[in-house]
Structure formats: structure tokens, C-alpha cells
N, C-alpha and C positions, 0 to 999 in steps of 0.2 A: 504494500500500500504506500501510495504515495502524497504528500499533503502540501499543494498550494495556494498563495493569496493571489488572485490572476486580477490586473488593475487593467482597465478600459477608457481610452481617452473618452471624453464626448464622442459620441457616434461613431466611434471607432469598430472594429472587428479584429475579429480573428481565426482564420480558416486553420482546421488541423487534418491531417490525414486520417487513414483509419488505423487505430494500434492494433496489434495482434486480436486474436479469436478469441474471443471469450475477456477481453478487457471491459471493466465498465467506468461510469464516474457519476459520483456524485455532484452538484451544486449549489451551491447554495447563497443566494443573494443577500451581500452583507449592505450596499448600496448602490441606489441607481435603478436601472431597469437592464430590462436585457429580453435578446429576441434570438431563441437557442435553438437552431436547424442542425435536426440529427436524421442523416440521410435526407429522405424526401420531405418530414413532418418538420412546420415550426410553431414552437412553444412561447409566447408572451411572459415574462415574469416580472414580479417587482420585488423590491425590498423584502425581505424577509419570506422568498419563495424557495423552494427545493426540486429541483428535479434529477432522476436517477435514469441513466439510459445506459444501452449497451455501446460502448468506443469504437468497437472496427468496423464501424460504417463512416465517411466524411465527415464532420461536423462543424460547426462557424457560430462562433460564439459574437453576435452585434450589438453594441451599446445602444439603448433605444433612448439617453437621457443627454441631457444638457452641461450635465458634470459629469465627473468620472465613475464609472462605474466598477465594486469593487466585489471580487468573487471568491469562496472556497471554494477548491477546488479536489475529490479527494478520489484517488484514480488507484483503481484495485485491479490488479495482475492477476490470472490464470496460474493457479498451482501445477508445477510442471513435474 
């Protein structure tokens, strides 16, 4: 398991590939807003929202706010 704070300019983004099989992530909105596209679905969130998806699909993490937007982020590895 892995644990970070991911900071978002205003309306900024951030595209990530897919991780391995079986990779997931939590999130969790510490501030701001955010507009969270995993593969083809996107999800609206605000301040104090969670969402848990599976990682080895694309996914683009968008600032939906006016200030910076600020994320946990906590990304859980496949037992090998």
C-alpha cells in the first residue's frame, strides 16, 4: 500500500496510465472539487467525498475548482 497527498492546480488534471491487474485506489477529497474519469465512467466529487475504483484501467484525475485542489490518495498493490 501506498499513501499520497496529490495537490491540483485550479482546473488542472492529471492523466495516469493503467497500473498492473488487480491494482486499486482509494480517494479521498481533502479540498476543492474534482471530476474523477476511470476508464469510460466520470464521477463529480466534493470536499469530503470518497471514491474507490479499480487502477489498471486509464484514469484523469480534473480539478473542477477555482483553488487548489487537494487529495488522499491511497493505492493498494496485488499480492504476488
Amino acid at each position: 500500500i501506498e499513501v499520497y497527498e496529490l495537490r491540483l492546480s485550479p482546473r488542472g488534471s492529471h492523466q495516469s496510465e493503467p497500473h498492473s491487474k488487480g491494482t486499486t485506489e482509494t480517494l479521498i477529497v481533502l479540498t476543492g472539487a474534482l471530476r474523477m474519469t476511470v476508464g469510460e465512467e466520470s464521477f463529480e466529487l466534493a470536499t469530503g467525498d470518497t471514491i474507490f475504483f479499480n487502477a489498471d484501467v486509464p484514469h484523469i484525475y480534473e480539478s473542477r475548482s477555482s483553488h487548489p485542489t487537494r487529495l488522499l490518495n491511497v493505492i493498494g498493490y496485488p499480492r504476488t
